[in-house]
N, C-alpha and C positions, 0 to 999 in steps of 0.2 A: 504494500500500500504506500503511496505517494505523499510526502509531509515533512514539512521541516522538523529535522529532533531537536532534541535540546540540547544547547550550544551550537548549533548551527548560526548562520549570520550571526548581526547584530543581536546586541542583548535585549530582551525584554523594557520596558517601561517602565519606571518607578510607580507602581498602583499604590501604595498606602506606605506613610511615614508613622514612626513612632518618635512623638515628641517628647521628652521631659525638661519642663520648665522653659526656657532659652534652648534646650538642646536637643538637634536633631538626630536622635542617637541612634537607628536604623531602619533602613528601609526594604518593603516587598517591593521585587519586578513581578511583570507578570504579563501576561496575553490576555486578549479581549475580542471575543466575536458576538457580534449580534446580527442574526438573519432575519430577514420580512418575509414576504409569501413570493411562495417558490421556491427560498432555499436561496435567496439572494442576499448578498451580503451587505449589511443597510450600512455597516459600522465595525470597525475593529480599533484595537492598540497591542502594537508586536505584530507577532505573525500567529493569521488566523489557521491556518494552515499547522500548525505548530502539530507532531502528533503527541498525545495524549494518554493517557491509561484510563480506561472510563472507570473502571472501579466500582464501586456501591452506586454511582448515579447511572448503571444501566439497570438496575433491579424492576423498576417499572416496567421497562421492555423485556425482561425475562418473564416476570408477573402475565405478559401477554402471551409468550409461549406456554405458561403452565395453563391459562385459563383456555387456549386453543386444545391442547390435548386432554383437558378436563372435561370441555363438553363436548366433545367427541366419544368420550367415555360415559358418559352419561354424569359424570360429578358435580358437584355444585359446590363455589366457595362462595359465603356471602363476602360483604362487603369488608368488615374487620378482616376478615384472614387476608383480602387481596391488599387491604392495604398497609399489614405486616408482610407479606410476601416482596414487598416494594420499596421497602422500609430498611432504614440502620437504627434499629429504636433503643434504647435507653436502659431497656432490661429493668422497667417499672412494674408492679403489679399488672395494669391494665395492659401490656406488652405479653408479659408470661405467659396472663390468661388466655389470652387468645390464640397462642404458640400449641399450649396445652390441646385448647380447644382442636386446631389443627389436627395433632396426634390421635386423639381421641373420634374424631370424626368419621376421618379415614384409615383407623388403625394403623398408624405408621409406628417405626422401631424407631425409640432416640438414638439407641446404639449405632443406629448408617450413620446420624450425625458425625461428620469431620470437622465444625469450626471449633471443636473444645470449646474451654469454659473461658468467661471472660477475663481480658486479663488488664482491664484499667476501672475507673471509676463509673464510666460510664456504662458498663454490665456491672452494678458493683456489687449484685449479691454472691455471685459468682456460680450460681446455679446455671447449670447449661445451657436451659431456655430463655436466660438472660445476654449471652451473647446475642450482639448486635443486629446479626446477621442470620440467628436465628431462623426467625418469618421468610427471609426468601431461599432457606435449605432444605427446611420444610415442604416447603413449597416444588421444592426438585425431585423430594422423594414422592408426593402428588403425582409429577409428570411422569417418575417412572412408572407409578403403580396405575396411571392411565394406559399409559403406553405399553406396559405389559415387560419393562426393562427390568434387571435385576438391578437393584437400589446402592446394591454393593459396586463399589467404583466408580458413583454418581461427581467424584469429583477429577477425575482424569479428563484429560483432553480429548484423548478416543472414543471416550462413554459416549452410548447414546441420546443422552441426557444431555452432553454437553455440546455433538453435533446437532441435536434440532436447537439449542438456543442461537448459536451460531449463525444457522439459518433463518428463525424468524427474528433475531433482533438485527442482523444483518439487512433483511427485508425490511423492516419497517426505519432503519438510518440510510436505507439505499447505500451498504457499505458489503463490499464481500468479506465478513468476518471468517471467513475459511481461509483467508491470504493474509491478513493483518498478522501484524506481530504480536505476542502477545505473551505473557506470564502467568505468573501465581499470585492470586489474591492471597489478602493476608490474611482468609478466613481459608483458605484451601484448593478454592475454585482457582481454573484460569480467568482472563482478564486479557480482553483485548484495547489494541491500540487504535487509535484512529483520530484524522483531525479535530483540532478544537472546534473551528466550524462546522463539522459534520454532529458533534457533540450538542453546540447549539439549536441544530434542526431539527435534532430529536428531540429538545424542549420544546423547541417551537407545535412539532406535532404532538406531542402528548397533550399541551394547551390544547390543541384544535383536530381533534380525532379522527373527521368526516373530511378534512382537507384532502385534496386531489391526488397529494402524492402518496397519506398514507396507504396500501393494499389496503384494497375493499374488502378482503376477506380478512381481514381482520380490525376494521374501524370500531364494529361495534365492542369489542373485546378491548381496547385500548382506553373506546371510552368509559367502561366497566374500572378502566386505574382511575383513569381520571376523575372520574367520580366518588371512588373508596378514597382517592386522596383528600379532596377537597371535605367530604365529609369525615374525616378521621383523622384530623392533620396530626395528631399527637402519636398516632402511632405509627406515622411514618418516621418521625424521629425522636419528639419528647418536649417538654414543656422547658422555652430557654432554647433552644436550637432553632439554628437560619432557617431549615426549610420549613420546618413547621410553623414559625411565623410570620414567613412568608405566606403559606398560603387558607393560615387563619386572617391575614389581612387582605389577604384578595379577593375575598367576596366570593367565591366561587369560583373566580377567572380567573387563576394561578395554582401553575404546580411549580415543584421546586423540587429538588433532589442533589443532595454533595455526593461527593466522593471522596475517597482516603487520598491523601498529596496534595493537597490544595485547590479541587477540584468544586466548582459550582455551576449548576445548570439551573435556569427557572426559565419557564413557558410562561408568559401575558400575551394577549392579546394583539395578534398582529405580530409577535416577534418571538424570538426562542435567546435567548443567553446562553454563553459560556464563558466563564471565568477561568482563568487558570494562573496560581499564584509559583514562582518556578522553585521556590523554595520548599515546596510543600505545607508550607504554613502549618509546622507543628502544634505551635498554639492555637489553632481554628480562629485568629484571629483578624488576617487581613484581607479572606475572601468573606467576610462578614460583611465588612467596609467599603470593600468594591462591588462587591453585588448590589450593595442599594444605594451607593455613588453613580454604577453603571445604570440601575434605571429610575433615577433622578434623570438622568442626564439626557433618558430617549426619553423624560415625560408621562411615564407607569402609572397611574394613578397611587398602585401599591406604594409606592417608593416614601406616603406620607403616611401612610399607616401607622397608628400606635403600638403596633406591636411589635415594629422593626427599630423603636425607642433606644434600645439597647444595642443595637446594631451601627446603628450611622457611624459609633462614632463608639470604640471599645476604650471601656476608661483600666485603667490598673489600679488596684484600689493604693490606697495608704495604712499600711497596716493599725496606726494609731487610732484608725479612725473619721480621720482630715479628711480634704478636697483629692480627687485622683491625683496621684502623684505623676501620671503621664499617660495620655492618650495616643490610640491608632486612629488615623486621620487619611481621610483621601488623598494619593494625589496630586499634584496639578495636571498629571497628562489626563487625569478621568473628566478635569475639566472641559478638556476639549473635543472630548467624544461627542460628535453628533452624527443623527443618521440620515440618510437621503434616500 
């Protein structure tokens, strides 16, 4: 697959400064796509073309392959499971439940699980079904037990499990994921590469389901995420996290989904994003700041949302108690981002 990697040309753009007091003490680069209808490139900063690890922000488009081989199968997931199926959630109660509920439904074995148990704060009970990732492994052992595949070695490249996601998420990014480069996620699965731009389009279409390019034979299926998302934003990731309030401030009209390395996607109206911070933004802090700098700046409605409060602008507290001791801030190239 075709794409600039990283370190290729020039560097990246400065997206978000960390100030403290007078001092500009370090800064994220990063790339910037944003696509309109069709798949055209309204806007970028770096290079759109950049290629990528999609990471947890393809979970939605896997969620459409499990829900294809589901009802074929005659299965039925309501809405909470597809939209933990889609989800890097938080390993809260209302997360487990649902994971559980999964298991129980369709009689799955925990035991095929391969993402172990979790190993930060954010699964922090450390119970199995609290990993992150969870809901969309689950969710693979679904496609196998639709599909009539043995569940054991759901996480290999060759599985067949992992050849049909390849295939319909491939179809629905118009990317040949059988040729991309691609790795190990950090829950087990592979993980394919592909441009930031092409990353943005597939925001774009999970926003807009029925659009022309996504396959017909699967529109209504895609709008099935898009709808578990928008109605269940917490367990797509958890209360306090970008995408979820993202698309509790969207009214319905926004999906959102990160990825591990610094990696942000959100679908509004008319456009699809892609962020990408090159440092990987360990602290999940500067693709916070550029994603809702970036649509401030094409005019989101979202982007004034109260629940992205916390987001515009990530303070570092002061441990005494005081005023932040030093803010992540936009910026100035995000200043200049406009689309046409």
């Amino acid at each position: 697959m075709s794409g600039v990697r990283v370190g290729d040309r020039l560097p990246p753009p400065v997206i978000t400064v960390v100030q403290r007091g007078q001092i500009t003490e370090s800064v994220h680069r990063g790339d910037v796509a944003v696509v309109a209808a069709g798949g055209r490139l309204a806007a970028s900063l770096g290079e759109a073309d950049r290629l990528i690890s999609l990471r947890s922000s393809v979970k939605p488009f896997t969620a459409v392959a499990v829900l294809a081989a589901a009802h074929e199968a005659g299965l039925a997931l309501d809405d909470e499971m597809i939209a933990l199926a889609s989800a890097s959630h938080a390993g809260a109660d209302e997360h487990t439940a649902v994971a559980q509920r999964m298991i129980d439904t369709f009689g799955l074995d925990p035991a095929h699980l391969v993402h172990g148990r979790p190993q930060s704060a954010r699964g922090g009970s450390g119970d199995l079904l609290a990993h992150m990732c969870s809901g969309q492994h689950l969710s693979l052992l679904i496609l196998a037990k639709a599909r009539g595949f043995d569940p054991i070695g759901y996480d290999n490249f060759d599985h067949p499990v992992q050849h049909e996601l390849r295939t319909v998420v491939g179809a629905l990014l118009s990317a040949n994921l059988h040729a991309a480069p691609w790795g190990v996620d950090g829950c087990g699965i592979p993980t394919s590469a592909v441009p930031l731009r092409v990353a943005a389009e597939g925001a774009r279409r999970w926003a807009t389901p029925h659009d022309a390019l996504v396959p017909e034979r699967f529109q209504a299926l895609l709008e099935r995420v898009r709808f578990a998302a928008v109605s269940h934003p917490r367990l797509i990731s958890g209360a306090g996290f970008l995408d979820t309030d993202l698309i509790r401030g969207g009214e319905g009209v926004v999906v959102a989904k990160q990825g591990a390395e610094g990696l942000c996607l959100v679908g509004v109206p008319g456009y699809g994003i892609a962020v990408r911070t090159e440092d990987g933004d360990a602290a999940a802090r500067s693709g916070r700041v550029a994603s809702v700098a970036v649509l401030a700046a094409i005019g989101a409605p979202v982007a004034t949302a109260s629940s992205l409060d916390s987001h515009r602008t990530v303070s570092l507290a002061d441990p005494r108690g005081g005023a932040a001791l030093a803010t992540v801030q936009p910026g100035e190239s995000l200043a200049t981002l406009k689309v046409s």
